[in-house]
C-alpha positions as CSV (number, residue, x, y, z in Angstrom):
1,X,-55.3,121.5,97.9
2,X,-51.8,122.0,99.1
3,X,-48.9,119.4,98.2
4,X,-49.3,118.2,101.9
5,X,-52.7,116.0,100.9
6,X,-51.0,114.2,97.8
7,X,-49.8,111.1,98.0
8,X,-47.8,109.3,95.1
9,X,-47.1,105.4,95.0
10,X,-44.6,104.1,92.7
11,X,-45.5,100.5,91.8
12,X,-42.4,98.3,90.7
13,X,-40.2,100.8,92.7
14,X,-37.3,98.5,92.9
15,X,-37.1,98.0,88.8
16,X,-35.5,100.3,86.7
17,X,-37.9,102.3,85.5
18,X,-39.2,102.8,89.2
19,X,-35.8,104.0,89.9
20,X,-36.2,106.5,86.9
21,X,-39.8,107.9,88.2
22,X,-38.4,108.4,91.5
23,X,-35.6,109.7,90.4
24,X,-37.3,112.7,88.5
25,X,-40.0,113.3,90.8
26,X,-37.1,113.8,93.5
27,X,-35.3,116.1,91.2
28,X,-38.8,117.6,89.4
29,X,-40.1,119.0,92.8
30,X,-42.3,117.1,91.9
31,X,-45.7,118.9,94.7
32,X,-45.8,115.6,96.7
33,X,-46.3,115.2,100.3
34,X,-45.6,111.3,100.0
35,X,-44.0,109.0,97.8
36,X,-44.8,105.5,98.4
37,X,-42.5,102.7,97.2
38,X,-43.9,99.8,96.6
39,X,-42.9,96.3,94.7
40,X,-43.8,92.1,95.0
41,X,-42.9,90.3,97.9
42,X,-39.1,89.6,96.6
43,X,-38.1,93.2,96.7
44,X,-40.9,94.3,99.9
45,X,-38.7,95.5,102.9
46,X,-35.7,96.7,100.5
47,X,-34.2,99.8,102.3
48,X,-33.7,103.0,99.8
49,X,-34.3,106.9,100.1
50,X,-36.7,109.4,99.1
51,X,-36.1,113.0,99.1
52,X,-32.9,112.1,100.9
53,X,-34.8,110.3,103.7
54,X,-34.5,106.6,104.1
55,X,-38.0,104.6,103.0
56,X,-38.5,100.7,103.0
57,X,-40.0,99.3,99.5
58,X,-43.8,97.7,100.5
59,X,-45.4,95.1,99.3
60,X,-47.9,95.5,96.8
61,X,-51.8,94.6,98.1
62,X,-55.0,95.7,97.6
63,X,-55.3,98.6,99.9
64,X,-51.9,99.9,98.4
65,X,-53.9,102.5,96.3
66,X,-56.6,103.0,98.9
67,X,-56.8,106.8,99.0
């Protein structure tokens, strides 16, 4: 399975230790094709980046883990 399939979602994205994971999966190289940011409803639309490309925090529901 290349790194193209998997698909990485960082729940609580906006707190600080969502930051962190982000962070050193960025720096890692970490094999993801995907890194989903998602948070509750107060943080959901937040602008940010991810692998230097800009990405809008989600809101967390239940098909947010739906593979």
């Amino acid at each position: 399975m290349g790194s193209e399939f998997l698909r990485v979602v960082i729940a609580g994205a906006t707190s600080l230790h969502g930051k962190d994971l982000k962070e050193c999966a960025e720096e890692s190289s970490f094999p993801a094709g995907e890194i989903c940011l998602l948070d509750e409803e107060m943080a959901a639309g937040t602008l940010t980046e991810v692998a230097g490309e800009p990405s809008i925090v989600q809101p967390v529901n239940e098909s947010s883990f739906a593979g």
